[in-house]
MIBA-839723 format. One line per 2 residues: their letters; for each residue x, y, z of C-alpha. Coordinates in steps of 0.25 Angstrom, whole numbers, plus 5000, padded with zeros to 4 digits. Example, Ala and Ser with C-alpha at 12.3 -4.5 7.8 and 13.67 -1.06 7.14 Angstrom:
AS> 5049/4982/5031 | 5055/4996/5029
***
This chain:
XX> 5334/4803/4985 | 5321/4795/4985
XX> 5323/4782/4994 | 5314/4769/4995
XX> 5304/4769/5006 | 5309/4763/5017
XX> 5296/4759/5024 | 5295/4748/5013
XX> 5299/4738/5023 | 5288/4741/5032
XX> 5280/4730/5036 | 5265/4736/5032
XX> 5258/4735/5019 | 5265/4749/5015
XX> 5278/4742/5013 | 5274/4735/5001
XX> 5265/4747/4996 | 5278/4757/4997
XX> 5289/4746/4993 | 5293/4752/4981
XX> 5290/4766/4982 | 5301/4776/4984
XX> 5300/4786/4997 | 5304/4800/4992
XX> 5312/4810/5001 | 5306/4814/5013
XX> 5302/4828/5015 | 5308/4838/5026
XX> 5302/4836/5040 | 5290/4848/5045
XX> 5295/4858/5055 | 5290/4857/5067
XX> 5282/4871/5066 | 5275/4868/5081
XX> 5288/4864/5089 | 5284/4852/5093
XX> 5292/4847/5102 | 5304/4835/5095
XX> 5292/4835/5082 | 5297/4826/5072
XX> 5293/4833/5059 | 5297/4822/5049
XX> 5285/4818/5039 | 5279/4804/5041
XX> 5276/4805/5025 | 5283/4800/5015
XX> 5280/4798/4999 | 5286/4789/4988
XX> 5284/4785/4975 | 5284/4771/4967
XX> 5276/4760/4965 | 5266/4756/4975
XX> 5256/4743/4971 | 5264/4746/4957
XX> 5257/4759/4953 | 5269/4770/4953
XX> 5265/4781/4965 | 5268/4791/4976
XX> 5265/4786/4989 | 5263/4795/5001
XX> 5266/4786/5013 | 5263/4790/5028
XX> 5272/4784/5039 | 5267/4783/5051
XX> 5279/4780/5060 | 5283/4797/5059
XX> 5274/4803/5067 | 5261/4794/5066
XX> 5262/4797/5050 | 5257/4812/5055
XX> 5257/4820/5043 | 5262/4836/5043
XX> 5268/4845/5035 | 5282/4836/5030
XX> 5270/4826/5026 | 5262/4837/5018
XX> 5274/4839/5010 | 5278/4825/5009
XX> 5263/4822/5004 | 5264/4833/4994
XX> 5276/4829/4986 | 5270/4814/4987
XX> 5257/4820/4979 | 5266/4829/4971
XX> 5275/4817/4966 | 5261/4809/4963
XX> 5257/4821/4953 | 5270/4823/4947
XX> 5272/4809/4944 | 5258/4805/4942
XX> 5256/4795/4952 | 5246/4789/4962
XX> 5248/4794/4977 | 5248/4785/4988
XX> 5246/4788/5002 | 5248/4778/5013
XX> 5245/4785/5026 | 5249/4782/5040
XX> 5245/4795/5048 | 5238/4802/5061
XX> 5235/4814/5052 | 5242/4828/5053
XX> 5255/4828/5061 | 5250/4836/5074
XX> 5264/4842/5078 | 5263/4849/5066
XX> 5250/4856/5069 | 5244/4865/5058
XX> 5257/4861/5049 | 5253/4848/5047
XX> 5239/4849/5046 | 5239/4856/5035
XX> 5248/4845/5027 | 5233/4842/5025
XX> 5229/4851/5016 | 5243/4849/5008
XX> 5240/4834/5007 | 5227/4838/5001
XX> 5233/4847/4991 | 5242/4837/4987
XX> 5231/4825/4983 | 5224/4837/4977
XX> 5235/4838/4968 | 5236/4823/4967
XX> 5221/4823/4963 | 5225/4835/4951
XX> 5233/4826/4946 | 5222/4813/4942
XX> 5231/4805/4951 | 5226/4795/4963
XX> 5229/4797/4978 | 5229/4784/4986
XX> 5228/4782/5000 | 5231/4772/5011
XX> 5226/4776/5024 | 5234/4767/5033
XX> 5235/4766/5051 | 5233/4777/5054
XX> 5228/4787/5043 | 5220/4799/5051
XX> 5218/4814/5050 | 5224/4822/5039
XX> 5229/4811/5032 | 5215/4804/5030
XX> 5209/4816/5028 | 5219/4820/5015
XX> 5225/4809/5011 | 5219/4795/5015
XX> 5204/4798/5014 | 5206/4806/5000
XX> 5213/4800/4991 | 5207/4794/4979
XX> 5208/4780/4983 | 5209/4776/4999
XX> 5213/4764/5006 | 5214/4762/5022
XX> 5221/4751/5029 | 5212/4742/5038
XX> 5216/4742/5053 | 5221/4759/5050
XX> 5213/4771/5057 | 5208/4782/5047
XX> 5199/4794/5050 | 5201/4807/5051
XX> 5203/4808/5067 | 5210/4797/5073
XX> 5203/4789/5083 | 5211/4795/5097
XX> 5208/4809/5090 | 5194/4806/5088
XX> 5194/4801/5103 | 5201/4813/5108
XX> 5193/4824/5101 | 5179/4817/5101
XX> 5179/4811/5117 | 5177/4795/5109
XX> 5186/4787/5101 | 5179/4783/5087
XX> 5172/4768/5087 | 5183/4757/5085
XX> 5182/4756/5071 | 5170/4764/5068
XX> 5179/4774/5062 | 5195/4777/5059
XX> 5200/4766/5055 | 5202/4760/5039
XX> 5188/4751/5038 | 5179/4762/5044
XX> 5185/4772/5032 | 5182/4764/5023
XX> 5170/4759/5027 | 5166/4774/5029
XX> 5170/4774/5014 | 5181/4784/5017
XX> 5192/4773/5010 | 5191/4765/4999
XX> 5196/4752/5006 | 5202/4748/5020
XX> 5211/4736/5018 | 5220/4729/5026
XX> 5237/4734/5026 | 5239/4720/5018
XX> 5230/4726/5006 | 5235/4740/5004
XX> 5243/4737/4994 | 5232/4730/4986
XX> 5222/4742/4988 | 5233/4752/4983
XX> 5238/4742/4973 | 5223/4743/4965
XX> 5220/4758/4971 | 5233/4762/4964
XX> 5229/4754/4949 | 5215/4760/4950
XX> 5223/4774/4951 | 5236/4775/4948
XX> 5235/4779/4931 | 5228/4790/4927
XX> 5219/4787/4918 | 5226/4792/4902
XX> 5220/4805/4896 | 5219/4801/4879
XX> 5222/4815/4873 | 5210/4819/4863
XX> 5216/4815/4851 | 5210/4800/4854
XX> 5197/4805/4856 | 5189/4800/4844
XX> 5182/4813/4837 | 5168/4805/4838
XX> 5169/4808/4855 | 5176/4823/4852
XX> 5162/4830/4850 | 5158/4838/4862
XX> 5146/4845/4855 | 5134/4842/4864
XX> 5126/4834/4856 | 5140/4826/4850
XX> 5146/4825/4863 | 5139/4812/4865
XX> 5143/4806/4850 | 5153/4797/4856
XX> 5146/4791/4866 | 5134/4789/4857
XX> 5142/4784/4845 | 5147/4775/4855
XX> 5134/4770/4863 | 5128/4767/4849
XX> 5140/4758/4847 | 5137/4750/4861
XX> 5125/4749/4858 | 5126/4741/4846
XX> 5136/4733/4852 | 5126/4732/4864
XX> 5115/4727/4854 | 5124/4718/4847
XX> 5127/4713/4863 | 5113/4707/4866
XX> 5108/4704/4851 | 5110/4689/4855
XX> 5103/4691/4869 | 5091/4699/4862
XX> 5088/4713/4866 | 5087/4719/4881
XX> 5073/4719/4885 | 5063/4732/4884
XX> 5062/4738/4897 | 5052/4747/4904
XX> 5060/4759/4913 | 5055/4750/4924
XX> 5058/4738/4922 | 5073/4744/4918
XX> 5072/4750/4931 | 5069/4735/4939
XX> 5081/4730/4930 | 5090/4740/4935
XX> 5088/4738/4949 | 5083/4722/4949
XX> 5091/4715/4937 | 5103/4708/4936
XX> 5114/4715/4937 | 5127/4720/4943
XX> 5129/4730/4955 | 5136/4742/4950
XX> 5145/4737/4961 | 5149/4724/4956
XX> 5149/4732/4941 | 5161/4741/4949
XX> 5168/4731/4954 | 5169/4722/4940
XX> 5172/4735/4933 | 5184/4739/4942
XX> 5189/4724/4948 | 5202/4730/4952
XX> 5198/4742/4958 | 5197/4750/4970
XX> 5187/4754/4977 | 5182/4771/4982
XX> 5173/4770/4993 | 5164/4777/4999
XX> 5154/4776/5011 | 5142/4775/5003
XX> 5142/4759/4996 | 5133/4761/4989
XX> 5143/4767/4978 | 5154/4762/4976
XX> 5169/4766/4965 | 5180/4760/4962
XX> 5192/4764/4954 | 5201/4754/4946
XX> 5202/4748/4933 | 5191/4744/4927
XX> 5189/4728/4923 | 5195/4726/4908
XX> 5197/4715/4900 | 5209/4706/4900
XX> 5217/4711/4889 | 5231/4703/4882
XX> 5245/4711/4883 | 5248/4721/4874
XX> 5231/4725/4873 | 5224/4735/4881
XX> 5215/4733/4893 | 5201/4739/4888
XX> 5200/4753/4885 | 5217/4751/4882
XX> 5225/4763/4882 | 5211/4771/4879
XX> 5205/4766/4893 | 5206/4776/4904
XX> 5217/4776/4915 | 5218/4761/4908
XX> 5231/4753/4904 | 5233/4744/4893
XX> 5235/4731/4896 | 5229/4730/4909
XX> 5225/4717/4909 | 5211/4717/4912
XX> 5209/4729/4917 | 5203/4742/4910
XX> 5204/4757/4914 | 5204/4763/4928
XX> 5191/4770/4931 | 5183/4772/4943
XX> 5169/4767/4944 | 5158/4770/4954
XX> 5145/4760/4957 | 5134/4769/4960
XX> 5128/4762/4967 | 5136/4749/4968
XX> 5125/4740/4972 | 5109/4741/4966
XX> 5101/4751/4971 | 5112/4758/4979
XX> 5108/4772/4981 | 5121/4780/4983
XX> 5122/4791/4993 | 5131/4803/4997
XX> 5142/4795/4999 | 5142/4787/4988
XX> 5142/4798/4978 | 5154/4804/4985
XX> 5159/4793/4982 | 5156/4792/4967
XX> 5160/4808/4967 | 5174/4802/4972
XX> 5175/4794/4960 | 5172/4801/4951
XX> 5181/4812/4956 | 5195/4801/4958
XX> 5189/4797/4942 | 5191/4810/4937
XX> 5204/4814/4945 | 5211/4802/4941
XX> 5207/4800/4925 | 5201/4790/4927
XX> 5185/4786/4921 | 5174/4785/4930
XX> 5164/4774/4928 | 5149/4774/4934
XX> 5141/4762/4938 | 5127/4768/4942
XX> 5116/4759/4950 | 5107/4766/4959
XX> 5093/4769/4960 | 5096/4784/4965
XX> 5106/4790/4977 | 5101/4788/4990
XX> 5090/4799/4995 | 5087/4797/5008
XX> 5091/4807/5021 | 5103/4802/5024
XX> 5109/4805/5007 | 5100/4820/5009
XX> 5109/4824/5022 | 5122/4818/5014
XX> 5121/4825/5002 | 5116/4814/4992
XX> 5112/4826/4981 | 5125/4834/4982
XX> 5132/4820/4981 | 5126/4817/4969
XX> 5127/4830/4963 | 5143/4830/4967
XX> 5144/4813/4961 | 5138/4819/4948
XX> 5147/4830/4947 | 5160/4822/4949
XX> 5155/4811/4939 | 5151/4822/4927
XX> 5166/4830/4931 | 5174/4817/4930
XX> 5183/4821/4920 | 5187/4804/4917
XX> 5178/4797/4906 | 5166/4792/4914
XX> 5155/4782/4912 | 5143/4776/4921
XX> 5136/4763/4919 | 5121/4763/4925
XX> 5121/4748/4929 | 5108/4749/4936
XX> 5099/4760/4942 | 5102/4774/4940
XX> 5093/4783/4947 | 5093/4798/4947
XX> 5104/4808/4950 | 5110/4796/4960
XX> 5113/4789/4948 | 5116/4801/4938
XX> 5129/4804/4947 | 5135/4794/4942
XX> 5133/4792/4928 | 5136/4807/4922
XX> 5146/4801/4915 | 5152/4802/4902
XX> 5144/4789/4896 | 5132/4781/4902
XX> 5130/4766/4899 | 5117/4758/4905
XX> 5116/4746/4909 | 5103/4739/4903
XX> 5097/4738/4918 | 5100/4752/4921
XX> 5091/4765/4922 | 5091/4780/4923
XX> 5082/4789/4929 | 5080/4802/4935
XX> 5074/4797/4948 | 5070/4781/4953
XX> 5055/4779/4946 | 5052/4776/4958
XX> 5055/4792/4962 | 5050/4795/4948
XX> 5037/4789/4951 | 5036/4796/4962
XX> 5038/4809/4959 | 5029/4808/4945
XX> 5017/4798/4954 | 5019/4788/4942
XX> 5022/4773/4944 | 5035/4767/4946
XX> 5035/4761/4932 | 5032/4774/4925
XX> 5043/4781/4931 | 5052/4771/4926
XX> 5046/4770/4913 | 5045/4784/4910
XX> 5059/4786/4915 | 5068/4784/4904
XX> 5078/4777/4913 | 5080/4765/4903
XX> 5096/4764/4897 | 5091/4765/4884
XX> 5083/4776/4889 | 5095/4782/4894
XX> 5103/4783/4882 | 5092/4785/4871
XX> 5090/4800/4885 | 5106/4800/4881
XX> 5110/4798/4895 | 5117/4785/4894
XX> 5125/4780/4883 | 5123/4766/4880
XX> 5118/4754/4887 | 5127/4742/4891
XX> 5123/4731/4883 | 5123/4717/4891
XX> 5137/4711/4885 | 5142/4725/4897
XX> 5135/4720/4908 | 5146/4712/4914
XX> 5159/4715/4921 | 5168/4715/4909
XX> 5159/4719/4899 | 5155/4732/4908
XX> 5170/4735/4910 | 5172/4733/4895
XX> 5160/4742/4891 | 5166/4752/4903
XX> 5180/4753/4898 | 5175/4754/4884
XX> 5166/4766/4887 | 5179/4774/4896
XX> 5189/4769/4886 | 5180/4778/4876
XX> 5179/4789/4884 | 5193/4790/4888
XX> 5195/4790/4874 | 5188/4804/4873
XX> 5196/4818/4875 | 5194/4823/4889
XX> 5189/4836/4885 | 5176/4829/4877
XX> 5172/4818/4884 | 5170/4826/4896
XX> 5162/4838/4886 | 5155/4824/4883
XX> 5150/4821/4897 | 5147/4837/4901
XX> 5141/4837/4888 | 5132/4825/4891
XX> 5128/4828/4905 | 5125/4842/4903
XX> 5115/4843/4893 | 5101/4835/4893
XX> 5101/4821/4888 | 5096/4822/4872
XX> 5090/4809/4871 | 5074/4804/4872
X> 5067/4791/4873
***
């Protein structure tokens, strides 16, 4: 018989979190395999299910008053059936932790409650569903190694330790206690990139209550009879029809745009290149954060990129009509009042002339991968003159970083699409726009290398390289490697959101199966196009 929790009237911030949820059964205490001497084997986890911030759930819940929230075998299994009840019922998991790590009286029997935590969130994973966590005081060991830092989106409470050794065990295996506040605690993970926020107890509910809404709905799967026959051709030089028939649409409604303002000036490849990275524009920052208000963030330790996964900016719609993209947009509802689909997003870089390194396609690889697990479409913003080069990005990898970016963003198997809002400079920028359609901004470019690289490694002058490159956006889609370029009326927040949710509203439209033959299609042959 399932009971209501009883900790409700606790007085932290998890009381209000866990109000309603209902605690399920608790499950047999571990024997006590070592003899430990008056060993209490009862587990300090327990899980429920119910509404928490008002998205339906499974919570997984760590209470530290049972031996220090130590987790052993009766907590393996307990942790299990919660990730179990998520897939089955097609949920979200939550896990608020409160634990020293691996329950030492159990020895090699607790410890390896690890690797079935593991295999549990891989099944969670399998399932496209979202695994949440709050790594609360104390969060250590195994439990921030499987569960705290690994789920899909993290928080830590400020004023909590988190690491992987705690402070007295540093101390006691190393000869010297860790720096005050250098290390292990909620603001030195997060400024270490290894959370996604650190807020204070009074903000949990806040952080889970937009964590969980950026989340909680898989995105829908349209079955193939909606897909219009003009986007069902997957011959390779149709498999492009649709997008082509559509970008010659844009266009017109793009000329039509900026017939009263006269015609976009004639540029030289140079002078694009100057207007790319001297003009007037938004950082592929500020571009993310007006094209998910709501959102949350994933962070990393390099700044210089930057994600976030929520709904993206709609337009405010009357009852009874659908938000944009209605009941076509992807992971969208209809009705939600100025809010369009859930996507996740990634500025690469978020400010101009970022040059991203290691770290910060880690991060772009991570999500991608959370965007392809979870249904969900995958949005690019691309700014950067090139990754970083220097010694330090050589020793960490900066090329199988890239590589590994690239191959997460062509495997995405949600609708994806990348804006270059600014510079895009060689394989750097490349990662991030393999996408299943590529729109330009009119102060964007291109190119293989910098010209200033270019010019160097041909001995021509600066302007040359740039000239000669072909790097202009309508370069770019007369080559066939972008598909349309943003007409002016797209520049600003809603208009950008607008155009966004048009373009994954269409793809979402598509069967699976084709618009993913589309995009191999695309990126594994040579572009067809000449100037």
């Amino acid at each position: 018989m399932a009971e209501r929790d009883s900790t409700a009237t606790t007085r932290d911030w998890r009381a209000a979190v866990l109000a309603d949820v209902i605690r399920r059964p608790a499950v047999a205490g571990a024997p006590n395999r070592l003899g430990w001497p008056g060993y209490d084997g009862r587990p300090a986890l327990w899980w429920g299910t119910g509404p928490v911030e008002g998205v339906d759930a499974v919570v997984a819940v760590w209470d530290f008053a049972v031996n220090g929230g130590s987790f052993g075998e009766a907590d393996a299994g307990a942790f299990a059936d919660a990730a179990a009840a998520a897939v089955a019922g097609r949920r979200p998991l939550v896990s608020l932790v409160r634990s020293g790590g691996t329950r030492l009286q159990e020895g090699v029997a607790g410890l390896v409650g690890l690797a079935r935590v593991s295999l549990a969130l891989a099944e969670v994973a399998a399932a496209g569903l979202p695994h949440v966590a709050v790594s609360d005081q104390p969060t250590t060991g195994g439990m921030w190694v499987t569960v705290g830092s690994r789920a899909d989106l993290r928080c830590a409470v400020l004023g909590a330790t988190v690491g992987f050794a705690g402070p007295r065990v540093v101390a006691a295996v190393t000869g010297e206690a860790p720096p005050a506040g250098a290390s292990h605690t909620a603001a030195a993970a997060h400024a270490a990139g290894l959370v996604d926020a650190a807020v204070a107890p009074a903000a949990v509910a806040s952080w889970l209550r937009r964590a969980l809404d950026a989340v909680a709905v898989p995105a829908r799967v349209l079955p193939a009879a909606r897909t219009p026959d003009r986007l069902a051709r997957t011959d390779a030089d149709g498999d492009r029809a649709g997008i082509a028939d559509n970008s010659r649409a844009d266009n017109s409604r793009a000329d039509a745009s900026q017939a009263g303002s006269g015609p976009a000036p004639a540029r030289g490849g140079w002078e694009q290149v100057l207007a790319a990275r001297t003009g007037q524009r938004r950082h592929a920052g500020d571009i993310l954060d007006s094209l998910f208000p709501s959102g949350v963030d994933l962070t990393g330790p390099d700044r210089t990129v930057r994600a976030r996964v929520g709904r993206l900016a709609g337009t405010p719609v009357a009852d009874g009509e659908h938000s944009a993209g209605g009941e076509l947009s992807a992971g969208g509802e209809p009705g939600a009042g100025g809010l369009g689909p859930r996507a996740v997003g990634v500025a690469l870089a978020a400010e101009r002339g970022g040059a991203p390194g290691p770290a910060g396609y880690r991060l772009l690889v991570r999500a991608a991968g959370l965007a392809s697990r979870l249904g969900l479409p995958l949005v690019t913003l691309v700014d950067t003159p090139g990754a970083e080069c220097g010694p330090a990005a050589e020793a960490g990898g900066i090329a199988a970083e890239i590589g590994a970016a690239m191959a997460e963003v062509l495997g995405c198997a949600s609708p994806t699409l990348s804006v270059i809002v600014g510079e895009g400079g060689s394989g750097g920028a490349l990662a991030a726009c393999c996408t299943d359609v590529v729109l330009m901004s009119p102060d964007s470019y291109v190119t293989a290398l910098s010209p200033e690289g270019t010019a160097t490694t041909l001995r021509i002058s600066v302007e040359q390289a740039a000239d000669t490159a072909g790097l202009r956006p309508s370069d770019l889609v007369s080559l066939g490697f972008a598909d349309d370029v943003l007409a002016p009326r797209d520049a600003g927040p809603t208009g950008l959101a607008h155009r966004v949710t048009e373009a994954l509203t269409e793809l979402t439209m598509r069967d699976n199966d084709v618009r993913l033959s589309q995009r191999r299609a695309k990126w594994s042959t040579g572009l067809g196009g000449f100037l």
